[in-house]
TIBATOR-513837 format. One record per atom (N, C-alpha, C, O): x, y negated, z negated; residue in three letters. Coordinates in steps of 0.2 Angstrom, whole numbers, padded with zeros to 4 digits, always signed. Each point is the difference from the previous one (the first is absolute). Example, Ala and Ser with C-alpha at 12.3 -4.5 7.8 and 13.67 -1.06 7.14 Angstrom:
TIBATOR-513837
+0066+0028-0039ALA -0004-0006+0000ALA +0004-0006+0000ALA +0005+0001-0003ALA -0007-0006+0007SER +0004-0006-0001SER -0004-0005-0003SER +0003-0006-0001SER 
end
This chain:
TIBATOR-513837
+0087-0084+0064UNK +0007-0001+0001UNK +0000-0003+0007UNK -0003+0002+0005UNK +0009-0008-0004UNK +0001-0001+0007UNK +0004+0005+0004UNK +0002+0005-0003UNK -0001-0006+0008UNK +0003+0004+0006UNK +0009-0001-0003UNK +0004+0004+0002UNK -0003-0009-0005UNK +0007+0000-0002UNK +0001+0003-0006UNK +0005+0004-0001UNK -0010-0005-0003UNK +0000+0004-0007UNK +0002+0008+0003UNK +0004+0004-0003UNK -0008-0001+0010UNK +0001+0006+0000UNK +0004+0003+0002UNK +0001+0006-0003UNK +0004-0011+0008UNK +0006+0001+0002UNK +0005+0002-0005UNK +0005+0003+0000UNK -0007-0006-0005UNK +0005+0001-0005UNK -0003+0005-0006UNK +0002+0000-0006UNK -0005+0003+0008UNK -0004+0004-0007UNK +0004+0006+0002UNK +0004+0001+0005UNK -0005+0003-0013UNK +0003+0005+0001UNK -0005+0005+0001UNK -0004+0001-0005UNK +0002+0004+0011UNK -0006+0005+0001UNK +0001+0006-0002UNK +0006+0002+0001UNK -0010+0001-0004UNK +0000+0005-0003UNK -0004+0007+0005UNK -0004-0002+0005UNK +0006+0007-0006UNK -0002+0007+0003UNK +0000+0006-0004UNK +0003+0002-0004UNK -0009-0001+0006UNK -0001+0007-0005UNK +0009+0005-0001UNK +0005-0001+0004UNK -0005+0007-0009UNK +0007+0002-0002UNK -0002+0005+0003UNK +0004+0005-0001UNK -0009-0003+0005UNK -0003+0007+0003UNK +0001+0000+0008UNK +0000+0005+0004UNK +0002-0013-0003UNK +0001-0001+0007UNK +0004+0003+0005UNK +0006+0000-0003UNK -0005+0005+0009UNK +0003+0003+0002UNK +0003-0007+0007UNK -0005-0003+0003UNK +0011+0002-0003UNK +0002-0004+0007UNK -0004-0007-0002UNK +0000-0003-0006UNK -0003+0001+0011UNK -0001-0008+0002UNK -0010+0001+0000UNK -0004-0004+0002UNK +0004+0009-0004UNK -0009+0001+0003UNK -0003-0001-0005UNK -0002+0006-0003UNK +0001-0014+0000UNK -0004+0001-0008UNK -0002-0008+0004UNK +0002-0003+0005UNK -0006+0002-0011UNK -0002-0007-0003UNK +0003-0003-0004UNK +0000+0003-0006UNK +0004-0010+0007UNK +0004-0004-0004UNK -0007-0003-0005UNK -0006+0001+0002UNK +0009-0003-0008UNK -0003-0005-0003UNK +0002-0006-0005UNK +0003+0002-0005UNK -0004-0007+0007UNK +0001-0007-0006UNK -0006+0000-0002UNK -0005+0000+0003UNK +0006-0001-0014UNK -0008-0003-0002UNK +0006-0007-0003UNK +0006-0001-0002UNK -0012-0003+0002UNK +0003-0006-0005UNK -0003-0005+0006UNK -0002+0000+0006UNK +0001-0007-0012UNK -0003-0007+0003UNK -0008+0003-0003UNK -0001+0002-0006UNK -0003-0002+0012UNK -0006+0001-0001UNK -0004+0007+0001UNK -0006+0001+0000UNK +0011+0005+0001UNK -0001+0005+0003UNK +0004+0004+0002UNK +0005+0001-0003UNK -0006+0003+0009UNK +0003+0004+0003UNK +0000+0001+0008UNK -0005-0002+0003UNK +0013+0004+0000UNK +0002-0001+0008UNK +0001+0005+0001UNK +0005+0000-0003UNK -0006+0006+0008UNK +0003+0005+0004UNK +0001-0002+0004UNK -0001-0006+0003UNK +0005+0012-0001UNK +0004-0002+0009UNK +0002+0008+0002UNK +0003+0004-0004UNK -0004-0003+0010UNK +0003+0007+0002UNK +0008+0001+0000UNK +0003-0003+0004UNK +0000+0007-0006UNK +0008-0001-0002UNK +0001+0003+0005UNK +0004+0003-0002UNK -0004-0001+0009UNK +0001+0000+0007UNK +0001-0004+0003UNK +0006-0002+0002UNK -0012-0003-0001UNK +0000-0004+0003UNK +0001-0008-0003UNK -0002-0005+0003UNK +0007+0005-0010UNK -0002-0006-0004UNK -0001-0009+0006UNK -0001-0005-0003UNK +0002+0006+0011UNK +0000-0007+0000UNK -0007+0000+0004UNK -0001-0003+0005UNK -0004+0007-0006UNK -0006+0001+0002UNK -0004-0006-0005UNK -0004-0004+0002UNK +0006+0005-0006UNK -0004-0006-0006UNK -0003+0004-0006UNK +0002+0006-0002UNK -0006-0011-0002UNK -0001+0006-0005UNK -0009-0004-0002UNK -0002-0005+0002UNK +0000+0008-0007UNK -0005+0001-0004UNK +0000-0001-0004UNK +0003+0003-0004UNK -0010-0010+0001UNK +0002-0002-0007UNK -0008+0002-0002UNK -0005+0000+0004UNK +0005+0001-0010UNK -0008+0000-0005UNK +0002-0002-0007UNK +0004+0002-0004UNK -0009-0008+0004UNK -0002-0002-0008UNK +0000+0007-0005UNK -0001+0006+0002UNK +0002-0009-0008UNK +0000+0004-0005UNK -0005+0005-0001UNK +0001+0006-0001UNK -0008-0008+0001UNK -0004+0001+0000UNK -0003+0006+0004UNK -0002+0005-0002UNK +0005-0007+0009UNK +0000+0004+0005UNK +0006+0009+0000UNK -0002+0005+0002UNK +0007-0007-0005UNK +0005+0004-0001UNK -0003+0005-0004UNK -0003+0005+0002UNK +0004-0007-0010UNK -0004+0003-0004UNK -0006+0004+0001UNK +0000+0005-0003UNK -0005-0007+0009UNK -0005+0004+0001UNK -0001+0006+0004UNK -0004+0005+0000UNK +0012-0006+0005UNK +0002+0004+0004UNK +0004+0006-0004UNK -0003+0005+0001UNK +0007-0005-0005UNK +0004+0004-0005UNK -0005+0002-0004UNK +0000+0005-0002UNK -0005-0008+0001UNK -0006+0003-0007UNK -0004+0006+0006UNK -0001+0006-0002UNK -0001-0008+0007UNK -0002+0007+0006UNK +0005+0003+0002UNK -0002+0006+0003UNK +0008-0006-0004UNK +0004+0005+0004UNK +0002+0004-0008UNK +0001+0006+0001UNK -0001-0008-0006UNK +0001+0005-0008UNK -0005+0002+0002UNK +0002+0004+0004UNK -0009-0004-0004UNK -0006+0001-0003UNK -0001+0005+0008UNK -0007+0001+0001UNK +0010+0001+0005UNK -0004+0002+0004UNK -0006+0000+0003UNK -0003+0005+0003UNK +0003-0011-0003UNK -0006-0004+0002UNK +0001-0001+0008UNK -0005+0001+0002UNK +0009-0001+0002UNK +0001-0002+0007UNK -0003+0006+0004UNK +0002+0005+0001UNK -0005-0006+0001UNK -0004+0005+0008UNK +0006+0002+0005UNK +0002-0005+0004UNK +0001+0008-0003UNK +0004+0006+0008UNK -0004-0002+0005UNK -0006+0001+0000UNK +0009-0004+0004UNK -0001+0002+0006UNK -0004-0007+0004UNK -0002+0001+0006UNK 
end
């Protein structure tokens, strides 16, 4: 997605979110972009599909190390 695509996206946030203290998220184009919904003009974070997917298949399966 470009920087204008983002501008205009619509971001998504968990329904479990209390206040402003979550992670936004756009998928679509090639992937997926977070951004911290605090600080949205901080910038944001994009990953290929590939990369996304790999990430949500570790975080379902409890695969991620603490700490």
């Amino acid at each position: 997605m470009t920087v204008s695509d983002l501008a205009s996206a619509e971001w998504r946030r968990s329904s479990r979110s209390a206040g402003n203290d979550c992670v936004e998220l756009v998928i679509g184009g090639s992937g997926a972009t977070v951004r911290d919904s605090k600080n949205t003009e901080f910038g944001h974070l994009s990953f290929a599909d590939i990369e996304w997917t790999a990430f949500v298949g570790a975080v379902k399966g409890n695969l991620l190390a603490a700490g």
